[in-house]
N, C-alpha and C positions, 0 to 999 in steps of 0.2 A: 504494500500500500504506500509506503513513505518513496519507494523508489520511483510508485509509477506517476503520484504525483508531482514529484520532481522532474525526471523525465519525459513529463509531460509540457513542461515549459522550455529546461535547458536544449532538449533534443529537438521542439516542433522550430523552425523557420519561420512561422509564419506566427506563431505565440509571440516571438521574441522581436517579429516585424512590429505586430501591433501596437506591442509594447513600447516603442521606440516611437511609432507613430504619437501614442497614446500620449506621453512624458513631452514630445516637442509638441503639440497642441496643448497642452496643460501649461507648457511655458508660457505660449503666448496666451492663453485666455487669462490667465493669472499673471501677467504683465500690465495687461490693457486694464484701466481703472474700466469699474461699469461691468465688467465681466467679471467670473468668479469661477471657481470648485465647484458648486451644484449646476452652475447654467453649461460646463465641459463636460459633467458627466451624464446631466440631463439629455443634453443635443445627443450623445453618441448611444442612451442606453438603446433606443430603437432598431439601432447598428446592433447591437449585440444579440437580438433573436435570432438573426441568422447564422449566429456564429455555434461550435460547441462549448459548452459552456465554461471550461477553464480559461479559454484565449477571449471569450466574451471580458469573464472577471480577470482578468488580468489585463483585459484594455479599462478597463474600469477605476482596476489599482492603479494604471499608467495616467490616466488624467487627473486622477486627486492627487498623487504626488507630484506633478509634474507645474500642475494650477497651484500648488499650494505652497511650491518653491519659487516661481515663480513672481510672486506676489512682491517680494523683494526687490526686483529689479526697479521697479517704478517706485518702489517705496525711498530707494535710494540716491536715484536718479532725478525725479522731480516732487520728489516728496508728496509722492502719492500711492496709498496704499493700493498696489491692486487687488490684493483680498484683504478683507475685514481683520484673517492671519497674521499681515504685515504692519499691524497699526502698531507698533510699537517700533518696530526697525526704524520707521521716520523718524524719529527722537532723535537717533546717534546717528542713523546712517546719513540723514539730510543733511546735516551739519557737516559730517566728512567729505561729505559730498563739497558742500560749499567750499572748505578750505585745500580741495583741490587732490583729496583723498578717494575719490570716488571706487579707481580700482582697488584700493585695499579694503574700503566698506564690502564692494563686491565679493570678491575672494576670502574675506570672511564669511557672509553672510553663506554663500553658495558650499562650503568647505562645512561651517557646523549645521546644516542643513541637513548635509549628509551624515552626517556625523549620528543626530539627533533621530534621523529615520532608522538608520541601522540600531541604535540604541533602543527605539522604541519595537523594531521587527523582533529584535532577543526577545525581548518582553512578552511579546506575541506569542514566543514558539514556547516560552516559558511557564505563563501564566496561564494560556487556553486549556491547557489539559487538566490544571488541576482544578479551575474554574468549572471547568465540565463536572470532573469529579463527584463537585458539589450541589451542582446543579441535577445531577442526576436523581439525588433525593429528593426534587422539588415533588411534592404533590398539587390538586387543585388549590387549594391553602396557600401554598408557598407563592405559586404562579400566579395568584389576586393580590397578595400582598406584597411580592415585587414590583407588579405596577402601579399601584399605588407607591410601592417608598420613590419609585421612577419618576414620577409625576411631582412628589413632594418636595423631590430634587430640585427640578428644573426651576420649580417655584420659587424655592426659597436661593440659588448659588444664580439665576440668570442676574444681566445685568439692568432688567428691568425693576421698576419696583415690584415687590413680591405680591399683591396683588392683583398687578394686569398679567404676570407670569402667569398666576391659576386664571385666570378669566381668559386666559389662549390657549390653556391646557384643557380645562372642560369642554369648550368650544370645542377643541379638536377632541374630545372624546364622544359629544355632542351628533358630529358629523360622521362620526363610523358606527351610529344607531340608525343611521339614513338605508333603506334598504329592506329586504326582507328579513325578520327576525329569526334568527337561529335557533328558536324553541318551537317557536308557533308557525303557522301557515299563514302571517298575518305581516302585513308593508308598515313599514311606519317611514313619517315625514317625506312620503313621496310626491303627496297632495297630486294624487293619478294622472301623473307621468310614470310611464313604463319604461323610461330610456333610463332610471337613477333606483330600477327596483333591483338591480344588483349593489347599489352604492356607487359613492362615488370613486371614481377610479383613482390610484396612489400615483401613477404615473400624470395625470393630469393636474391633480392638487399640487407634486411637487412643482412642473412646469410652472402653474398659476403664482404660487409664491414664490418660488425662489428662482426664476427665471424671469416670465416677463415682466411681474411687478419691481423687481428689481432695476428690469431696464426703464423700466416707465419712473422710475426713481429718481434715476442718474441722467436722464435725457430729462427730465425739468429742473436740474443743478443746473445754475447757473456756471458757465462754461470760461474753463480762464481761459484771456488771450494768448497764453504763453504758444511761440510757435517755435521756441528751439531747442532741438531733446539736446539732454546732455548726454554723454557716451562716454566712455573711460573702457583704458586697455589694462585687464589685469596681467600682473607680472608675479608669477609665485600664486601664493593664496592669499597676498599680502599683511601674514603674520611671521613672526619669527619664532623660534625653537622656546625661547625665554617667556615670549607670553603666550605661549601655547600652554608651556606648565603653569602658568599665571594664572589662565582661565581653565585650570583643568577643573578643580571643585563649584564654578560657575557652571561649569557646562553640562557637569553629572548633575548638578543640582534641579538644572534650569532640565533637562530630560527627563528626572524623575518627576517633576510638576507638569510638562506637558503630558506624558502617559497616567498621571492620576486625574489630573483634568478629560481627558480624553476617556477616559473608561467610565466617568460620569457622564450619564444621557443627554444630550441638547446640550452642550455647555459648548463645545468647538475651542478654534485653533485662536481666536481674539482675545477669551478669556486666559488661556494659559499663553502667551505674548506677553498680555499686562501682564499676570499675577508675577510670571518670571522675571521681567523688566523691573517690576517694584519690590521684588526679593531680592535680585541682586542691586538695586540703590539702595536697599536699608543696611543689606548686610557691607557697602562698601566702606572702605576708611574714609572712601572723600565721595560721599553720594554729591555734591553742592560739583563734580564734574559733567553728571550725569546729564545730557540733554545739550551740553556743547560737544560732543560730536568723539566721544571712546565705544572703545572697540568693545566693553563689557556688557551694553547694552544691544549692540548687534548680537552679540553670542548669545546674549540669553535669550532673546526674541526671537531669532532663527532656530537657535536649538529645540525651543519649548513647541513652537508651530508645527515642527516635522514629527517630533517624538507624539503630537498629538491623534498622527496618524494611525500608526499602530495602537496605540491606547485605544481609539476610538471602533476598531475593530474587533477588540476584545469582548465586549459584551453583544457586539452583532453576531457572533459565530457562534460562542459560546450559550448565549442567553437569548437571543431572538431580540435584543433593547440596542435599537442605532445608538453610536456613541455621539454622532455628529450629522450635519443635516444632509452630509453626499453618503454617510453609512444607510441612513433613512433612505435614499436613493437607488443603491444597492443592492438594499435589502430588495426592493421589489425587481430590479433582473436577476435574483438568483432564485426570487421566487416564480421566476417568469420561465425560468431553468427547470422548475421541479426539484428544487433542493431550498430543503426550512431550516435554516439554523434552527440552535439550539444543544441540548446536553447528547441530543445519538447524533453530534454533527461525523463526528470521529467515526463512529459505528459506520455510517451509512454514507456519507461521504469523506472516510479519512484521506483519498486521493486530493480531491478536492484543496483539503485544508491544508496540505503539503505544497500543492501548487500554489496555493496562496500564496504562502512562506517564500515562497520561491520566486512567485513573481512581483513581489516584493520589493526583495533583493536586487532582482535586474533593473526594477523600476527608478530605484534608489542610485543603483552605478550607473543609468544611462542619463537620469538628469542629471547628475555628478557631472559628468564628461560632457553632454550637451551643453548644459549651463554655461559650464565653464569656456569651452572651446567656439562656441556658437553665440558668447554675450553682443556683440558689434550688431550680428546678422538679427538676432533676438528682438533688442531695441530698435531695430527699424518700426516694427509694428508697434511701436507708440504713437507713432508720426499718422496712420491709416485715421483719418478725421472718424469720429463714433457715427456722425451723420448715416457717414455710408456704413457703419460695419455694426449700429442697430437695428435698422430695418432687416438685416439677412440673419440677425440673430433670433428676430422673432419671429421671422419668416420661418423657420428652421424647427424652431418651439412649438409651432403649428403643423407642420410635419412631423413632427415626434409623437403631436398626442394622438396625430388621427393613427398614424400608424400600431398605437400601442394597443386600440380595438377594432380599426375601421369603421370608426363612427365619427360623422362631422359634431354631434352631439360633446364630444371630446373637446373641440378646437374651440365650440363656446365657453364650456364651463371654465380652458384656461384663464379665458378674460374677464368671467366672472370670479373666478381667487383671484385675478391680479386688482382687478378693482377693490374687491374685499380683503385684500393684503396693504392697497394703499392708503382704506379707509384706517384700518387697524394702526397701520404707522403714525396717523395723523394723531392718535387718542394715545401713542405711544405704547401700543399692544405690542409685543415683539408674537413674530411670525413662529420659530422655533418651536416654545414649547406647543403649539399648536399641530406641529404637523408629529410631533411625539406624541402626542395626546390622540391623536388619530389614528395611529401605529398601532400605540398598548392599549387603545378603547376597547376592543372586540377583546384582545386579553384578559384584561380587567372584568368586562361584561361575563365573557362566557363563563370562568374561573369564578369569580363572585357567584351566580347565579348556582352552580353547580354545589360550589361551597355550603351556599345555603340550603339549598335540598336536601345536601346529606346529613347537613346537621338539624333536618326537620325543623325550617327557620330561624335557627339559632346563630351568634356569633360565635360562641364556647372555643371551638376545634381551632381556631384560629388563633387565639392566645393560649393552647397547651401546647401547642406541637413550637417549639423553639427557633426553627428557620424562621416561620411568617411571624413568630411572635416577635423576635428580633428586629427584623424588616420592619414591619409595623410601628415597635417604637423608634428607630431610625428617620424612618417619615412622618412620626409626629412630631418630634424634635427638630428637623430641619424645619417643620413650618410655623414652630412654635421660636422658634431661638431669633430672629430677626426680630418678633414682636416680643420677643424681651430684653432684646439689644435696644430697640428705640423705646422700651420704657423707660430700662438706668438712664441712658441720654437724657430720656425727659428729666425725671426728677436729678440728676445733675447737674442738667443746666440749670434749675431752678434753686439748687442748692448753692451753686456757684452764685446764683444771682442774689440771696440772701446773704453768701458771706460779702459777697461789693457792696451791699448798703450796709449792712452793720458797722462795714468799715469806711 
């Protein structure tokens, strides 16, 4: 099994084409601001029906790493983030940029990239099996009460406030009751349309949110005039031997915070960028450098972004819960494949999950060396005005959802999530835990429901059996700890403000 999954990827030609294909697309999508990681993997998941399914997902793996390293260059070069992943590289890299540093920000940035993906793939090959292990025990119990602690996550760790987080996670648990009910012979919220008595489809909702509403986003930004890309020639990786062991406990650091960040559901590669960016200013001797343009703030933000890859795959393969909003994306062409993560991933598809591993790895060395070798050629497509290269984005968008059922029924409903992704924006809803909440609804639903029957209506089973009991209070605590973090605040400021008058 481990061999044939392996030489399913190093031995095919044509795995190892796509793969290459996959990584220099994902460069440029994740260069160009406006583009992203879900609208690279969105456009090609269509492409992948036809394919078999390891060279499908391994074109798949080739556009999230490829987009996601990416993101970099622009963030360096004219201080703009191409993905959401690179908000924190602008900090240090623009500044170096400025003082004329540009190809040593690069050659950093691009070097612990790599760095940070391979750290996070060990991870992967490390933590899946035992994670199954445990999983393996899940019963109906367990399986309700993980998504629930899932939900309770996103709620309380997104960066929204924590209650439009739950008002986008309901919603999306809301919209995967759309449908025929999986107990009864009975439709709910179809209001007799027959085109949405299957529900709504996952590949359309992603399109809808995280595709064209996004373009419709960044195409009403106001557009700067800038019209001259900056370019830089890396020489080396432009570190030397002395700060390489300088940042070496930066770099583990900042890896093991992106693979924890990434193994929690909906949180993605922006969250661990900051959180690493602000780990390593608190922990330095002189954080007051931070933001004029060192090399410690690239490493952490680069490191932490790529290591969030493999993190974020950990609970997609293992546990059926996307790490991040392109694993959510995923998840639906492997289930388009006929293959369900989960705890018998190993059993039933242990080839599969070796090819993963594997293509991986190549995805990792071929942006390495692309990247690197192809930066000049790369950055041209900054220069391609968006005018022209939005409209064929969403042109594209609309060929992916008709293809995903051959229903023009598909091509509307994108424009209905885009419009209702941009209303959401405007009330500050984040889109994320929504489309997680859409994911583990029918989870939730089914596991819940079932739960209850056996326990002849009762909650009881659910706090003796120890997994769900655990989970359980896990997710009460993350949604309980934020509303007791802002009550100390309250009455401390109030305390504070009674010792200023008394004195």
């Amino acid at each position: 099994m481990v061999q044939e999954g392996l030489m399913a990827v190093f031995t095919s030609p044509a795995c190892l084409a796509w793969i290459v294909v996959g990584v220099s697309v994902g460069l440029i999508f994740g260069c160009i601001p406006g583009l992203s990681a879900p609208i690279a993997v969105l456009l090609f998941l269509p492409m992948t029906f036809g394919m078999d399914t390891i060279t499908g997902i391994a074109l798949l793996i080739a556009l999230y790493v490829g987009s996601t390293s990416g993101g970099l260059i622009s963030a360096i070069l004219i201080r703009i983030p191409g993905t959401p992943a690179s908000i924190a590289t602008v900090w240090d890299g623009g500044p170096m940029c400025e003082k004329g540093e540009a190809g040593k920000a690069l050659g950093i940035g691009i070097l612990y990239s790599f760095i940070g993906g391979i750290i996070s793939t060990v991870a992967l090959i490390f933590i899946s099996p035992f994670l199954t292990s445990i999983a393996m025990k899940f019963s109906i119990f367990e399986y309700a009460a993980m998504a629930f602690m899932s939900l309770a996550v996103i709620a309380s760790v997104c960066e929204a406030p924590m209650i439009n987080s739950l008002i986008s996670g309901l919603l999306g648990v809301f919209m995967s009751f759309v449908g025929m009910d999986a107990f009864a012979d009975v439709t709910r919220f179809t209001f007799g349309s027959r085109q949405i008595i299957s529900g709504f489809s996952m590949t359309s909702l992603l399109i809808g949110f995280f595709a064209v509403a996004e373009i419709f986003k960044y195409a009403f930004k106001k557009q700067s005039d800038q019209e001259t890309i900056l370019s830089a020639k890396i020489k080396g990786f432009g570190i030397t031997w002395q700060e390489f062991k300088g940042q070496f406990w930066n770099m583990i650091r900042s890896a093991l915070i992106g693979i924890g960040i990434g193994i929690l559901p909906g949180i993605g590669g922006s969250t661990s960028s900051i959180l690493s960016y602000t780990v390593a200013k608190n922990s330095s001797k002189h954080p007051e450098k931070f933001g004029t343009g060192i090399i410690d703030g690239v490493v952490a933000s680069e490191t932490a972004n790529n290591a969030t890859i493999g993190g974020a795959l950990i609970p997609l393969l293992t546990l059926s819960i996307p790490g991040s909003t392109v694993c959510a994306i995923m998840l639906g062409g492997l289930q388009s494949h006929g293959v369900f993560p989960g705890p018998l991933i190993f059993e039933k598809n242990g080839d599969l999950m070796y090819a993963i591993y594997a293509a991986l790895i190549v995805a990792n060395i071929a942006f390495f060396l692309i990247e690197y070798k192809g930066i000049n050629l790369i950055t041209k497509a900054l220069r391609v005005p968006t005018y022209y290269m939005l409209p064929i984005v969403v042109v594209m968008c609309a060929i992916g959802a008709f293809a995903d059922n051959n229903r023009v029924f598909d091509v509307k409903i994108i424009f209905f999530f885009s419009v209702l992704a941009l209303l959401l924006n405007l009330m500050k809803i984040p889109s994320t835990p929504l489309i997680i909440g859409f994911i583990l609804g029918s989870t939730l639903e089914l596991n819940l429901r079932r739960a209850i029957m056996y326990d002849q209506g009762g909650f009881t089973d659910f706090f003796t059996r120890p997994l769900s009991c655990a989970m359980i209070i896990i997710g009460c605590a993350m949604l309980f700890w934020p509303i007791y973090k802002s009550i100390r605040k309250f009455f401390a400021s109030r305390k504070a403000a009674r010792t200023t008058e008394e004195t």
